[in-house]
C-alpha positions in Angstrom: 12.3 -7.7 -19.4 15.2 -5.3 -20.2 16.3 -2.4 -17.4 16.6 0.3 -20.2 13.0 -0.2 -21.1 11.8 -1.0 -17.3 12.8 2.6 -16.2 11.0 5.3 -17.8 10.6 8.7 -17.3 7.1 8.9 -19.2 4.5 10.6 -17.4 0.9 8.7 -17.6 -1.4 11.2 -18.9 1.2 13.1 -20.1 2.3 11.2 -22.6 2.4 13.9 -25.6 4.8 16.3 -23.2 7.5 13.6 -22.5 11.2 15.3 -22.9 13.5 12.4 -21.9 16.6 15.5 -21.3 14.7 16.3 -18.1 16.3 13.0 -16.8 19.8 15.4 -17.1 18.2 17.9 -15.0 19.3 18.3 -11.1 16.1 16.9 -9.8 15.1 13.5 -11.8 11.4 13.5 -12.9 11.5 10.0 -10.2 13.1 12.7 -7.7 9.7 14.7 -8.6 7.5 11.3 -8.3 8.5 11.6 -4.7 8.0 15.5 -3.7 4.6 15.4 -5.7 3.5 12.9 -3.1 4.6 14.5 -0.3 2.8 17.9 -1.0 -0.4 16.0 -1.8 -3.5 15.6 0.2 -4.2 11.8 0.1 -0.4 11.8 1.5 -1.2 14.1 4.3 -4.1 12.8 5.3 -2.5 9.1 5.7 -1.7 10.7 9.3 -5.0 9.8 10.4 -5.6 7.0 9.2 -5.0 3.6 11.4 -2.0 1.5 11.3 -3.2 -1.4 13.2 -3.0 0.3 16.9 -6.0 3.1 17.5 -4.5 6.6 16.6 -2.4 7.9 19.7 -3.3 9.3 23.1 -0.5 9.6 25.3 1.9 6.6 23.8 2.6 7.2 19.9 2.5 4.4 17.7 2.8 4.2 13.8 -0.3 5.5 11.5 -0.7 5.1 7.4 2.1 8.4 7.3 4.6 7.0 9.5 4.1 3.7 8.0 5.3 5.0 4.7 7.4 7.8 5.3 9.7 4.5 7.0 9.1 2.1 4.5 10.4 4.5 1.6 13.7 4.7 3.7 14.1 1.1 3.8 12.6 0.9 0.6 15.5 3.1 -0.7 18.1 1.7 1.4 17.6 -2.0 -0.3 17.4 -0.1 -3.3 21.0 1.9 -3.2 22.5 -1.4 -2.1 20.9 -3.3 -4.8 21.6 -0.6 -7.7 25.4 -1.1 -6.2 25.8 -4.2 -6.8 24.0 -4.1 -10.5 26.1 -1.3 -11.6 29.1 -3.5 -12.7 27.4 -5.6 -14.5 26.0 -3.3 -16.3 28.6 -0.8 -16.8 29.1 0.4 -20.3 25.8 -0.8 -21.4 22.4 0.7 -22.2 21.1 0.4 -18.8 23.5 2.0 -16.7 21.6 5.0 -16.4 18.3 2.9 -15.7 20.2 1.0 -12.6 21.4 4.3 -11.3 17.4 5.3 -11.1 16.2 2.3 -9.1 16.9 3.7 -5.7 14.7 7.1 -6.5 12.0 5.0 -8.4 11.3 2.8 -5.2 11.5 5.8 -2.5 8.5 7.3 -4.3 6.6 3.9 -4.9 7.6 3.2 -1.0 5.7 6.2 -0.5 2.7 6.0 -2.7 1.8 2.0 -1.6 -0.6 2.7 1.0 -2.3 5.4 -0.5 -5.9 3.1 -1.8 -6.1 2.1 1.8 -9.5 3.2 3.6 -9.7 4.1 7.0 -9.4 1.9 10.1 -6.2 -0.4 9.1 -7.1 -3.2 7.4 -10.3 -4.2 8.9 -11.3 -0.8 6.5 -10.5 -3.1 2.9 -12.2 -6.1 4.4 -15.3 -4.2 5.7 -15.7 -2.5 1.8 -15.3 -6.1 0.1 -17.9 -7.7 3.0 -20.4 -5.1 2.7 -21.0 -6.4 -0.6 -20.2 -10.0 -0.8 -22.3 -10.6 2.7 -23.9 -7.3 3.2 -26.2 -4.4 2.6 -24.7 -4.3 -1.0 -25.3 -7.8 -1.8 -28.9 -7.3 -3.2 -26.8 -5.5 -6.4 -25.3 -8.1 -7.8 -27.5 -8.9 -10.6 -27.0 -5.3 -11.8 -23.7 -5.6 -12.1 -20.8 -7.6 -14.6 -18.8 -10.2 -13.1 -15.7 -7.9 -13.5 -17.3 -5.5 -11.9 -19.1 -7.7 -8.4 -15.6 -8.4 -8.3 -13.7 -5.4 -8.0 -16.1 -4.6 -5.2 -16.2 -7.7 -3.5 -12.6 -8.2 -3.2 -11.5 -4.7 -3.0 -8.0 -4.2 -2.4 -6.0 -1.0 -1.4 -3.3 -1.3 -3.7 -5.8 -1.5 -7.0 -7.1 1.5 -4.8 -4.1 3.3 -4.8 -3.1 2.6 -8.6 -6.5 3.9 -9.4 -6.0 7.5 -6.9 -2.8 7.9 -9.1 -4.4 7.3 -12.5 -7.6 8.3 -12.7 -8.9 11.6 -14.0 -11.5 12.5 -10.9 -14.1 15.7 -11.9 -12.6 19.0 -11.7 -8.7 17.0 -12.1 -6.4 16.7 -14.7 -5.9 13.7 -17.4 -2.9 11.0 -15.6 -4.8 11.9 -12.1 -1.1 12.2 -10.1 0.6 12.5 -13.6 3.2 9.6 -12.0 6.2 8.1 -14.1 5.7 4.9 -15.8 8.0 3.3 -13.8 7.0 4.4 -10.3 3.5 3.3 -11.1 4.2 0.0 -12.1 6.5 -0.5 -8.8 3.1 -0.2 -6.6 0.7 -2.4 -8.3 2.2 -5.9 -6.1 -0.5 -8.1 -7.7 -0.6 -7.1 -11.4 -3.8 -8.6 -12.7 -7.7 -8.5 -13.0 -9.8 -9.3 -9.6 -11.8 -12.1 -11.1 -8.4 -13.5 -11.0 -7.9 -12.7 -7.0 -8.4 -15.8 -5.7 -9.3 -16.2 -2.3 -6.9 -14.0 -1.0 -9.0 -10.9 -2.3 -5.3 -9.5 -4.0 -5.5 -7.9 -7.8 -4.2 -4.9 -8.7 -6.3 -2.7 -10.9 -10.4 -2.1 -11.1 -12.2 -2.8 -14.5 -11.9 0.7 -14.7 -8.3 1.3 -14.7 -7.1 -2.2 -16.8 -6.4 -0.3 -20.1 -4.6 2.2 -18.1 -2.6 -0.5 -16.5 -1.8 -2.4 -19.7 -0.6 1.2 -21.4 1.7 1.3 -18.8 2.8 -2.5 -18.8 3.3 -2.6 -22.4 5.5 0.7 -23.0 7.8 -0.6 -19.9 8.1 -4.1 -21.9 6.6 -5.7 -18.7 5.8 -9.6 -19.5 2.3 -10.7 -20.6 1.6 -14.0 -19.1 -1.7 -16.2 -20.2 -5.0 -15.8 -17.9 -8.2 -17.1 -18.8 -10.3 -15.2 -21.4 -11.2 -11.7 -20.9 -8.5 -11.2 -18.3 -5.5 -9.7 -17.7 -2.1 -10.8 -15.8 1.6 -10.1 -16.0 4.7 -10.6 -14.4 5.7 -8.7 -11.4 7.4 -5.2 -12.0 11.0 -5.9 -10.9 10.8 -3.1 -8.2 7.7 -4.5 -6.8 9.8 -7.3 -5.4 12.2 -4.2 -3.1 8.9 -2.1 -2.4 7.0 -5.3 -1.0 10.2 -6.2 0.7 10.3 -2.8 2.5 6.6 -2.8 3.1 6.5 -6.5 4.7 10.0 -5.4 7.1 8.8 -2.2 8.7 5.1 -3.5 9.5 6.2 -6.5 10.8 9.2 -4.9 13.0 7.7 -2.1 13.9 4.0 -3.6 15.0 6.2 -5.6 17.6 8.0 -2.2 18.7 4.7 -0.4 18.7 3.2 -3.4 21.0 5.6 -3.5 23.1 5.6 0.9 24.0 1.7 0.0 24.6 2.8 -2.8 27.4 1.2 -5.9 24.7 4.4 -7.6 24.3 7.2 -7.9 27.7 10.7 -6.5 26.9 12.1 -9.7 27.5 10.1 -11.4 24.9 10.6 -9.1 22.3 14.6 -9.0 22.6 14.1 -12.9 22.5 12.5 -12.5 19.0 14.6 -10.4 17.5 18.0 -11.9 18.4 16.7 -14.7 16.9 18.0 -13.2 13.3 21.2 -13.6 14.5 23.7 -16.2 14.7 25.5 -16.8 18.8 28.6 -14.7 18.2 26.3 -12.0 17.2 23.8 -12.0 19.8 26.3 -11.5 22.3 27.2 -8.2 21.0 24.1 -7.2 20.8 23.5 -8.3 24.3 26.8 -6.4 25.3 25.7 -3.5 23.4 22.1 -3.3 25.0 23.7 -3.6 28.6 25.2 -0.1 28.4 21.2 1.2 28.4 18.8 0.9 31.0 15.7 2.2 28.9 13.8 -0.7 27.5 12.7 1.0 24.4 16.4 2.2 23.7 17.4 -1.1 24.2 14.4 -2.9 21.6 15.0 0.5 19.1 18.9 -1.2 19.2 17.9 -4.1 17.8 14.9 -3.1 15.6 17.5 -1.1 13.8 20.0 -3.8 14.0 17.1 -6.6 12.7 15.9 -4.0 9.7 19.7 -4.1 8.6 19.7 -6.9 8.5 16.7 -7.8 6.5 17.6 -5.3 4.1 21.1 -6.7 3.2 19.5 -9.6 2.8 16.5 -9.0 0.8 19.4 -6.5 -1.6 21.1 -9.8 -2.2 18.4 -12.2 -2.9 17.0 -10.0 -5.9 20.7 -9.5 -7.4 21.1 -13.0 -6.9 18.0 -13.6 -8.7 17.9 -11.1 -10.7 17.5 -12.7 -14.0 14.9 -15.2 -13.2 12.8 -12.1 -11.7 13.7 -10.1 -15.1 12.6 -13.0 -17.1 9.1 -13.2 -14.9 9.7 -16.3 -13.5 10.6 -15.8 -9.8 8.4 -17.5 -7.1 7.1 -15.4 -3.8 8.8 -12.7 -2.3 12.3 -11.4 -1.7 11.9 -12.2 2.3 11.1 -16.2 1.0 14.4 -16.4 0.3 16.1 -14.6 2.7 19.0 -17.4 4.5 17.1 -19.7 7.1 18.0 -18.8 10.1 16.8 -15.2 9.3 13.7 -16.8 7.6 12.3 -18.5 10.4 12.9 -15.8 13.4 10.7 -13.8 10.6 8.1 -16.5 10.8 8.5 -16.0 14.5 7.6 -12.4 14.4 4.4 -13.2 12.8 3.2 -15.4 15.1 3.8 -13.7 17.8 2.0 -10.5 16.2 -0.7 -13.0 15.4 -0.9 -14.2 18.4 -0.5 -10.6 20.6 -0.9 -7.9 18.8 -4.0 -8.7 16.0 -6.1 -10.1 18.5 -5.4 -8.0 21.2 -8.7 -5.9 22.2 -7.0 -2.4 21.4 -7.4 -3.5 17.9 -10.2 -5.8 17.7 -12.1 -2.9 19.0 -10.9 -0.6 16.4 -11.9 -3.3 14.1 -15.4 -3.8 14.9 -16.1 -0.2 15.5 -14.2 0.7 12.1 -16.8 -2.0 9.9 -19.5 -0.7 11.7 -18.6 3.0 10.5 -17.6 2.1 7.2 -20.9 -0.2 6.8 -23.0 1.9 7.9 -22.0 5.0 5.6 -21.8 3.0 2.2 -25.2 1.5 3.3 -26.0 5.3 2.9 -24.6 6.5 0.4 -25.1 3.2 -1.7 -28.9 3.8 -1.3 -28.9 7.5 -2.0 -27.0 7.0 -5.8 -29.0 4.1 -6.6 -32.4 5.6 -5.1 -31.3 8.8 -6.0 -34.4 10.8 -6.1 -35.5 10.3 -2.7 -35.4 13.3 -0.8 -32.9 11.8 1.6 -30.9 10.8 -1.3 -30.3 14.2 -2.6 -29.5 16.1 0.4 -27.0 13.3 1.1 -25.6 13.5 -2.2 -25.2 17.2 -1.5 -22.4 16.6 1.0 -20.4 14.4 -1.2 -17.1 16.2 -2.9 -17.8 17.0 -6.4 -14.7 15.3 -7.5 -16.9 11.8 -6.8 -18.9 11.5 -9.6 -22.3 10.4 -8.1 -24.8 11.5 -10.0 -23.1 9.1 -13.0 -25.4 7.9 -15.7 -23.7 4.0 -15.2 -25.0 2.4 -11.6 -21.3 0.6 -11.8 -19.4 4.5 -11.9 -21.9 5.6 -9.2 -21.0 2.6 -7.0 -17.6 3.4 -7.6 -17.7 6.8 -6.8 -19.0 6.0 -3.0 -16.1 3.6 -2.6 -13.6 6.2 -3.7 -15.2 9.0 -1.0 -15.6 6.3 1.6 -11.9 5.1 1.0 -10.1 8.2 1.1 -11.6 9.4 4.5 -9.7 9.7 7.9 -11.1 7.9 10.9 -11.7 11.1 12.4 -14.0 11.9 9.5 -15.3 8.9 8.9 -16.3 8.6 12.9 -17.1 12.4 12.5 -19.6 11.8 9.4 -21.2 8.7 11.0 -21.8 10.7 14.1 -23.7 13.6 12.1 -25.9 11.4 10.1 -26.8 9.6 12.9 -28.0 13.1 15.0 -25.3 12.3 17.5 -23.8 16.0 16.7 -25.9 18.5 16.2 -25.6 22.2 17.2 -29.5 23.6 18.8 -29.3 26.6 20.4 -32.4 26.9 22.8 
């Protein structure tokens, strides 16, 4: 894979309008990637969906916009550094310009990577797949293709999110978000078909969207690797490797900061953890440095800002290090697999301790149950209203659906599909909300 051809300006959907001067203009059309997301509505409506914590009372802890709105500055951080120490190597070449993009190309996929999830954390992606694999939606899958059963079963918010951007919903335009080339590609972390998921339940477009995916792959000069028949896979975008790096850093980091504000995790234990990253000369600075505070947070904000540094610096230098093994394709796991020892195992550290602490703590367990309870019981709804959809239930239920969701779809598969997209892109205040009103729990009678 060659940088020049990597970083493209093209606009999907927009193919037949592409001017590659606007790249000279004061705002890049990467520059635009990013302010089209933040003026959008899926965007602003990541505020209420869960993080892993319930949504905040009195103690504020990260939701889906937080979540992002940080990982696109670390995101673009690593990037910066990274484009740095490229730009000599490739100064005087074809790809100069394309380095200097990198840096604006991950902000806006930093940005757009959560965007496929449903509501309720990720309990919300799990309850979807489940409610087909084990549940109500099981009795389907005889009317369905294998491709298909799987892109349900093993639904996955970041084929989610590549399909929000992509695809042309009723009433929209052709492109969907209109996105660049490049920044699309930087989202899609697992780029092949779902009957390829394994039993992680990763892929990273629907049946739907693979053509759209494989336009986009092919014009960047991504690499086509071989798959079984009838199936898709490539190698990873080079960018997905910073974006997935930024991603993995702030949720891990800032789950333990957000436990410990709600009283989950002591002070004590949590500076324990995070001076782990660094060697003993260092840690006694920090300690020095967190001794002229009294404030617990202040003192764990210190060294959460000190840690993500950290990570960053060393995540920049792992993919410039690597940097052509991951432009030929061939680079195993992830930036933060590489990262020096010490740093690697206080990381595995972290996630024990959240496993152990914060994902089974009853805050969010009960958000958990509660959340595939919500989410089962509304696609058991409005499941049985598109396939039944005659019944007089049926068609006042389908009445309430936005238009954009094509429900009343001549294909059962487009129909299905259409319920998951509603479902998907709800809040958990609407979600709860909608659950409540179709169960009678809040009506308006005046007497």
């Amino acid at each position: 894979m060659e940088w020049h051809k990597l970083i493209s300006d093209k606009r999907f959907g927009m193919e037949d309008y592409h001017d590659p001067l606007r790249g000279l203009r004061a705002r890049s059309d990467f520059q635009r990637d990013f302010d089209r997301l933040v003026f959008s509505s899926p965007f602003r409506r990541l505020q209420n969906k869960t993080q892993v914590f319930p949504l905040p009372g009195s103690v504020f802890v990260h939701n889906r916009l937080t979540h992002s709105i940080e990982v696109a500055s670390v995101g673009r951080s690593m990037a910066t550094e990274t484009s740095i120490a490229l730009r000599p190597k490739y100064a005087s070449t074809e790809n100069a310009a394309a380095i200097d993009s990198i840096c604006e190309i991950v902000g806006a996929a930093c940005l757009a990577h959560d965007l496929g999830n449903p509501p309720f954390g990720h309990s919300g992606e799990k309850a979807i797949s489940t409610f087909f694999s084990e549940g109500q939606g099981a009795d389907l899958r005889d009317r369905l293709t294998e491709a298909q059963w799987a892109d349900l079963t093993c639904f996955d918010g970041n084929a989610n999110a590549f399909r929000l951007l992509t695809h042309r919903f009723n009433g929209r335009r052709p492109g969907g978000f209109a996105m660049t080339y490049s920044t699309l590609a930087s989202i899609v972390k697992y780029p092949y078909d779902s009957i390829l998921a394994g039993d992680k339940n990763k892929f990273g477009f629907f049946t739907t969207e693979r053509d759209s995916f494989v336009r986009v792959a092919d014009d960047l000069g991504m690499r086509r690797l071989e798959s079984r028949p009838g199936t898709t896979r490539y190698a990873r975008y080079p960018l997905v490797y910073l974006v997935e790096a930024a991603d993995d850093i702030c949720y891990e980091v800032m789950d333990i900061e957000d436990a410990h504000k709600l009283g989950i995790i002591p002070t004590e234990r949590v500076i324990e953890r995070f001076l782990d990253f660094f060697d003993a000369n260092v840690q006694i600075h920090k300690l020095e440095r967190m001794s002229r505070v009294d404030d617990p947070n202040e003192k764990i904000g210190y060294l959460r800002s000190a840690v993500i540094g950290s990570l960053v610096e060393a995540c920049s230098t792992v993919f410039v290090e690597n940097e052509e093994v991951i432009l030929a394709g061939e680079f195993e796991g992830s930036l933060l697999k590489h990262i020096p020892e010490r740093m690697r195992e206080a990381y595995g550290k972290c996630s024990r301790l959240s496993c152990e602490r914060i994902y089974q703590s009853p805050d969010v367990v009960d958000i958990e149950l509660a959340g595939n309870r919500i989410i089962s019981y509304l696609l058991g709804s409005l499941v049985e209203a598109v396939v039944n959809p005659t019944l007089n239930y049926s068609r006042l239920l389908l009445s309430k659906v936005p238009e954009q969701y094509d429900v009343r779809a001549k294909d059962l598969f487009t129909r299905l599909q259409a319920v998951v997209d509603h479902v998907s892109a709800m809040t958990d205040v609407y979600a709860l909300d909608l659950y409540r009103r179709l169960n009678g729990m809040s009506l308006k009678i005046n007497y």
